[in-house]
C-alpha positions in Angstrom: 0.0 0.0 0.0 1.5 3.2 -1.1 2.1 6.1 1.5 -0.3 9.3 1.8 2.5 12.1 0.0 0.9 14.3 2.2 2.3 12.7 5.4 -0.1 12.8 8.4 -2.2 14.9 9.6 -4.0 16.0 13.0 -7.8 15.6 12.1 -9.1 13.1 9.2 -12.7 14.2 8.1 -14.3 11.6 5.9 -17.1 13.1 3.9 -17.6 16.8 2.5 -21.5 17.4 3.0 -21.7 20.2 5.3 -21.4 18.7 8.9 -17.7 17.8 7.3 -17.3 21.0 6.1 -18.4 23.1 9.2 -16.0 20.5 11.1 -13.1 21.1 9.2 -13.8 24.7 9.2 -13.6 25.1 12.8 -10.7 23.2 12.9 -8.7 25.3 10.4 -5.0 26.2 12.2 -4.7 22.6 12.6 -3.4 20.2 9.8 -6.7 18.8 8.4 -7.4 16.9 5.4 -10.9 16.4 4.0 -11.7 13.3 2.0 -14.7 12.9 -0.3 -16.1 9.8 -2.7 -18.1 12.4 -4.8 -17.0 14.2 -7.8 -18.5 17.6 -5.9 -18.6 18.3 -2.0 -22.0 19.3 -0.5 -24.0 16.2 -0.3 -27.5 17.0 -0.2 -26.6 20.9 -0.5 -27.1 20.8 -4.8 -27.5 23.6 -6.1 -27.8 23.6 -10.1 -28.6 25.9 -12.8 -31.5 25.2 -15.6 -32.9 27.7 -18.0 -30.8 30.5 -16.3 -32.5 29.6 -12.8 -30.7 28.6 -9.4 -32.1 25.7 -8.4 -31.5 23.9 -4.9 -32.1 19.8 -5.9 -31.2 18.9 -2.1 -31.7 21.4 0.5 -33.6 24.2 -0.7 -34.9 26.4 2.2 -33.1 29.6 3.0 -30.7 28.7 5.6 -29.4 31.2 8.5 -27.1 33.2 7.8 -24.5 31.6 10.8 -24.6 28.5 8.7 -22.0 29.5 6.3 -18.6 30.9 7.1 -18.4 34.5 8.8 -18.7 37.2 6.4 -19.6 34.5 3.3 -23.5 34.2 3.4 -25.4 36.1 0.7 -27.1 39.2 2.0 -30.7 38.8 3.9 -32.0 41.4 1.1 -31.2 38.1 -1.4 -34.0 35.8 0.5 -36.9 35.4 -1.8 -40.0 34.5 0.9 -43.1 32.4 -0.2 -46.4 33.3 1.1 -48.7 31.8 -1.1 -51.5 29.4 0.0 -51.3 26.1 0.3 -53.4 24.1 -2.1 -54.7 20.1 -2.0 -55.7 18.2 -4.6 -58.4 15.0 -3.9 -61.3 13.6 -5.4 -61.2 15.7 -8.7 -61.0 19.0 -6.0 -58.3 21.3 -5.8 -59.0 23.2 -2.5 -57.0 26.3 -1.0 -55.8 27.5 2.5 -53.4 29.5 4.5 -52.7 26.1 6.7 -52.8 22.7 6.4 -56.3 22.7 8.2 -58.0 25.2 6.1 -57.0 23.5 3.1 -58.2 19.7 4.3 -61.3 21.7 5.9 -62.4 23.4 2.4 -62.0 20.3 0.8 -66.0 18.9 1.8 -64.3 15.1 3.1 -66.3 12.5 4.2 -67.6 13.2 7.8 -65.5 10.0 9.2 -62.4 11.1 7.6 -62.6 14.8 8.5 -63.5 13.5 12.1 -60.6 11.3 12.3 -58.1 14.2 11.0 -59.6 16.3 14.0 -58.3 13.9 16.1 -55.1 13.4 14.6 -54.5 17.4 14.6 -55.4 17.4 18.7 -53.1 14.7 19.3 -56.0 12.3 20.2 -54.7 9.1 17.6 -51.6 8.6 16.1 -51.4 8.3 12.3 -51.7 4.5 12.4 -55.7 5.0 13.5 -56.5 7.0 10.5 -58.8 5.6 7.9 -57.0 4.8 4.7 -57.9 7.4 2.8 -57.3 9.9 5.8 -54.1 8.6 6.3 -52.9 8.6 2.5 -54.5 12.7 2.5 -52.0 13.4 6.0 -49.0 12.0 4.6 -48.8 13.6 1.6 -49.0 16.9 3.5 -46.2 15.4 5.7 -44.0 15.2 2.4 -44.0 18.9 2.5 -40.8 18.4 4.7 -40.8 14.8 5.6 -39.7 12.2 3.0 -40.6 8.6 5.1 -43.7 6.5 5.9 -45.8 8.9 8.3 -46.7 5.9 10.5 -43.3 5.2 11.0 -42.4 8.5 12.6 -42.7 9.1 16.6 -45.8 10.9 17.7 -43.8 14.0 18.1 -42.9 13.7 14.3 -46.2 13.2 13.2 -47.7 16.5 14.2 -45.5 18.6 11.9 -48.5 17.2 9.6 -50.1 20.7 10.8 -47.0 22.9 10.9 -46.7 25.5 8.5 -44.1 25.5 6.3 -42.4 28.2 3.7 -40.1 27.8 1.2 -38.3 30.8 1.1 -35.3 30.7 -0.5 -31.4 32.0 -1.1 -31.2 34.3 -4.5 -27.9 32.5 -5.7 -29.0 28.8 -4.3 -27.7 26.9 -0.9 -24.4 26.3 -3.0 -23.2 29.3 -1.7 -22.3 27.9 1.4 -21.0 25.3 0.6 -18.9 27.2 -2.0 -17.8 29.4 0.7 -16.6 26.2 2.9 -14.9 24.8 -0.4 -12.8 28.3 -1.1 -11.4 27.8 2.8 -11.3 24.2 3.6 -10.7 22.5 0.5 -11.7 18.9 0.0 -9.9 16.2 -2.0 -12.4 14.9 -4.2 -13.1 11.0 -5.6 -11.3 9.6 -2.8 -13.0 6.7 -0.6 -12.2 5.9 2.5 -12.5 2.1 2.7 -11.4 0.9 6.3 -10.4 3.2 9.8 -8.3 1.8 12.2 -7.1 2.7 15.5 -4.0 2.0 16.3 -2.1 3.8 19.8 -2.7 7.2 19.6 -3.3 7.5 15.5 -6.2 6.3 13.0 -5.3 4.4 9.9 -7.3 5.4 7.0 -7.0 3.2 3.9 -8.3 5.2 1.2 -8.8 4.6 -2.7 -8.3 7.0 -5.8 -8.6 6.6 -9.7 -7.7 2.9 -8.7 -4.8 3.5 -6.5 -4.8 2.6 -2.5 -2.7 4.6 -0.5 -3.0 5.0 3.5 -4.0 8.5 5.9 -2.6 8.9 9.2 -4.2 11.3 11.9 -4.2 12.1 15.7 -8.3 12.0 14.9 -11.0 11.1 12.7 -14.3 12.8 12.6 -16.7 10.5 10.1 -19.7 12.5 8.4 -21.3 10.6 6.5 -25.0 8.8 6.5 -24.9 7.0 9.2 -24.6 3.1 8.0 -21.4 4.1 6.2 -20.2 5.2 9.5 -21.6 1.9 11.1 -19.7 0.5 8.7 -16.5 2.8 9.0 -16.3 3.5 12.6 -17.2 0.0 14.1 -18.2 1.9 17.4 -17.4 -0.4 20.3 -19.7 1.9 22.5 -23.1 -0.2 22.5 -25.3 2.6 22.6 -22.8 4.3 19.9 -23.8 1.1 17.7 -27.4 0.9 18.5 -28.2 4.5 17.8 -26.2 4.1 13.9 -28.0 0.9 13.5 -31.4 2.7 14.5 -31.1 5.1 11.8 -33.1 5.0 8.4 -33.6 7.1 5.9 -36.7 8.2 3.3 -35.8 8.5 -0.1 -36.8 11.1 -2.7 -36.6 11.5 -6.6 -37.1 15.8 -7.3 -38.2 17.1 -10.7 -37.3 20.4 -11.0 -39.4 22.3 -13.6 -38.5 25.6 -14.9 -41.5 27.9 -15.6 -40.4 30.9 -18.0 -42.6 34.0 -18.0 -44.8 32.8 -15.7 -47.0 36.0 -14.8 -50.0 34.4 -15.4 -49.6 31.4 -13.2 -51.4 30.9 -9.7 -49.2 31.8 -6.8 -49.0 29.2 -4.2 -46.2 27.6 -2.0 -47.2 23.6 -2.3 -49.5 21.2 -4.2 -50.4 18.5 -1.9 -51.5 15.6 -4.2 -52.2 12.3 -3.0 -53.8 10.8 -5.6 -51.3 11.7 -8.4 -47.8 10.2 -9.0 -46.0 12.7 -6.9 -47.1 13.8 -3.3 -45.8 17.5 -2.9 -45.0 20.1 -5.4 -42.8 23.5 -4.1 -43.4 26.1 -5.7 -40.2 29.0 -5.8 -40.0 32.3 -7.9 -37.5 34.5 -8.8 -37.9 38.0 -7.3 -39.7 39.5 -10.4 -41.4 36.5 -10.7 -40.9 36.2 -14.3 -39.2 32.5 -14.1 -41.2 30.4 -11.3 -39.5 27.1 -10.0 -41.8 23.8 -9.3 -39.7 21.5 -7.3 -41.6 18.0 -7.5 -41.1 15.4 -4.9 -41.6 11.4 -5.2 -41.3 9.7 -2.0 -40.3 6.0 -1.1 -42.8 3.5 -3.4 -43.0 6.4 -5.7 -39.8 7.2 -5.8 -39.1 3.1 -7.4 -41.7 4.0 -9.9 -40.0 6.9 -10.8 -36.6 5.2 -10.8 -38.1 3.0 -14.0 -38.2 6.5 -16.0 -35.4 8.1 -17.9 -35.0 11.9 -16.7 -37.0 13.8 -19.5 -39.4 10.8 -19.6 -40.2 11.7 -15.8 -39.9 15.4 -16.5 -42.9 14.8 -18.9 -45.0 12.5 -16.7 -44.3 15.4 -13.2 -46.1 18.1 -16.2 -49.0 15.9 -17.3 -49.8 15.2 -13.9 -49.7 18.5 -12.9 -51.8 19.8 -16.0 -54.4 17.4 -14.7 -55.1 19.1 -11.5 -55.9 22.1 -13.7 -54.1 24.8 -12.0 -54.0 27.9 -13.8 -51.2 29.1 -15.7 -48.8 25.7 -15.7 -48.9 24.5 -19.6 -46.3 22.4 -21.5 -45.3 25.6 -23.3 -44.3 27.5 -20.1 -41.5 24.8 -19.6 -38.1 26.7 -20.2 -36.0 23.6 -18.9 -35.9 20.9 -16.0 -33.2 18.9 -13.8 -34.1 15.6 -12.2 -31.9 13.7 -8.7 -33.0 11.3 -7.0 -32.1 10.9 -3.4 -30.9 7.6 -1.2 -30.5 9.1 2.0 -33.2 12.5 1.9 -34.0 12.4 5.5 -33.6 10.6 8.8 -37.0 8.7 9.8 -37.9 10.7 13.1 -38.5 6.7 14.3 -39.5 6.5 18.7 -36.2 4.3 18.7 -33.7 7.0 16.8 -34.9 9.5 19.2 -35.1 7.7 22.3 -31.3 6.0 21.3 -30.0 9.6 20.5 -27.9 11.8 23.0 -24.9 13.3 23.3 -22.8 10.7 24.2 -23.5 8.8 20.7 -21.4 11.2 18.9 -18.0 9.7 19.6 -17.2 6.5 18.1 -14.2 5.5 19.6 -11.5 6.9 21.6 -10.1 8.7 18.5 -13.2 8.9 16.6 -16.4 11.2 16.3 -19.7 11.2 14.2 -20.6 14.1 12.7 -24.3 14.5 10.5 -27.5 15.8 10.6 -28.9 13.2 11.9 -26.8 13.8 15.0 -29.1 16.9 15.6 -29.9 17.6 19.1 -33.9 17.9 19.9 -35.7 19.8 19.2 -34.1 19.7 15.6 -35.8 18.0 12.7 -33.2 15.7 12.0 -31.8 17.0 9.0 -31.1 20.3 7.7 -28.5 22.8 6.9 -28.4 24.1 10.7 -28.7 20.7 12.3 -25.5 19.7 9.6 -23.4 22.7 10.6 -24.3 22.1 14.4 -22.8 18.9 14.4 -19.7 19.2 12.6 -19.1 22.4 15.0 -19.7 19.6 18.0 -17.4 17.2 16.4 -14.8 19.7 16.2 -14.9 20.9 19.6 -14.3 16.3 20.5 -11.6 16.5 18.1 -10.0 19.8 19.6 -10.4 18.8 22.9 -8.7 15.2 22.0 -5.9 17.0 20.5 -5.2 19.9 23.5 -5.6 17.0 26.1 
């Protein structure tokens, strides 16, 4: 096994998403190398141009401006907000509201049903009570945020059913961030870290490139990445450590990103919720004149497989027809300036009773050398994911590693 040229180094971050990047970051001064399997760093950060719009594929609400770098974030005047109403299609319906509950409330349900989302909304059943068709309605209004099962979420989880959400949005994309993490701490790209060993008071990294295997040496490792790769990578010896990783699963989404050109004459809304069509949840983002409007499409778990079976512009199609069949006004094929498909593995943790009852502070260091870092590591009451859950945890991971290292 050829040698590392770059000798060894005091911290070892595996994985550039941007809990590795926030980690390495904070760790700058100190001799850090940052590895990465990807061709780009940012993992579910992804912002990409189409038809001369910035779209955000992965993450795509505005995020704080602490999460990036001091001094880096785009200024607050560049947030675009999104007030619209959120609309719900069922039954050949397409009903409108400022809130989940006005929207389900206009749409005239079935008295059971409605009666049975009452209950839901007070906290009175869980989702695994509702009727069929009242549970199908609830979870696709929990795919506004939420890409899992709804009755495999805890309790807590399942009430964000009601919460209002808005996606306001970053002028220039999420990229910047992560752009602004990549000009400071730069990562080496395409290189996979295959095995981490501790051994005395270093970690072993063996680590492949273009088809060469060469080894990393550091005084520390911090491992962000989902967390079954760091099962995998880490081998915590910690039991809880190993119970929480193995707790942790993930929901799964496929985004069609339609690009809307001259779009003045289209209805203004902030989602679809559609739980009869292919997709469950359509975004909708403008640009500030609202001249180009942004339809971010999202096919969750089983659809998601369907989708799979479709070549990009093939689904890109399929997202329009379905969308031209709930008849809102102003979205025609000949609107369409341009589109970008991805299709996520690892979209978001499932907010599972066991992953939150297994999570806690102590589950974020791996070995005596080695920490965790991810959004899935977010402290309550954090959703689990997210840019400021990501940033919060490679900051945490830091702070082990520093403290290892000035001990």
């Amino acid at each position: 096994m050829a040698s590392d040229p770059g000798g060894a180094y005091d911290v070892l971050v595996v994985g550039a998403g941007l809990s590795g990047l926030a980690a390495a970051h904070a760790l700058r001064g100190r001799r850090v190398l940052v590895m990465e399997r990807e061709a780009r760093p940012g993992g579910r950060v992804h912002t990409v141009s189409a038809a001369g719009a910035r779209v955000d594929l992965g993450a795509c609400f505005a995020f704080a401006p602490w999460v990036a770098p001091a001094g880096s974030a785009p200024p607050v005047a560049s947030i675009i907000p999104e007030r619209g109403p959120l609309g719900i299609h069922q039954d050949g319906r397409l009903a409108w509201g400022a809130t989940a509950w006005d929207a389900v409330s206009a749409l005239s349900l079935p008295s059971d049903e409605l009666g049975a989302l009452d209950a839901f909304r007070r906290g009175e059943i869980d989702a695994a009570q509702l009727p069929p068709g009242a549970y199908r309605l609830a979870e696709a209004i929990f795919r506004q945020i939420h890409p899992g099962p709804l009755r495999e979420y805890a309790p807590e989880a399942q009430a964000e059913v009601w919460r209002p959400w808005y996606p306001d949005h970053w002028e220039p994309g999420n990229g910047a961030a992560v752009e602004a993490y990549r000009a400071a701490v730069p990562p080496a790209l395409g290189c996979t870290v295959t095995e981490l060993e501790g051994r005395g008071e270093r970690v072993h990294a063996a680590v492949e490139r273009e088809g060469t295997t060469f080894e990393v040496e550091a005084r520390a490792a911090i491992v962000a990445t989902p967390a079954g790769a760091a099962l995998r990578l880490a081998a915590p010896e910690d039991p809880a450590c190993r119970a929480f990783l193995e707790s942790v699963r993930y929901g799964r989404y496929t985004v069609v990103a339609l690009v809307f050109a001259e779009s003045g004459e289209m209805a203004e809304f902030r989602y679809l919720v559609a739980p009869e069509l292919p997709f469950s949840v359509a975004m909708q983002q403008g640009s500030r004149d609202r001249r180009t409007r942004v339809l971010l499409c999202y096919y969750a778990e089983g659809q998601a497989d369907r989708a799979a079976r479709l070549p990009d512009a093939d689904l890109a199609a399929a997202t329009l027809a379905a969308l031209e069949e709930i008849g809102v006004p102003g979205f025609a094929a000949r609107r369409v300036a341009g589109f970008r498909v991805q299709r996520w593995e690892f979209a978001g943790t499932i907010l599972s009773a066991e992953f939150l009852a297994r999570r806690g502070p102590g589950v974020r260091r791996a070995g005596p050398r080695v920490f965790l870092a991810g959004d899935y590591l977010a402290d309550p009451p954090g959703t689990g994911y997210g840019m400021a859950s990501a940033v919060r945890s490679g900051l945490r991971a830091a702070a082990l590693a520093r403290e290892l290292l000035d001990g």
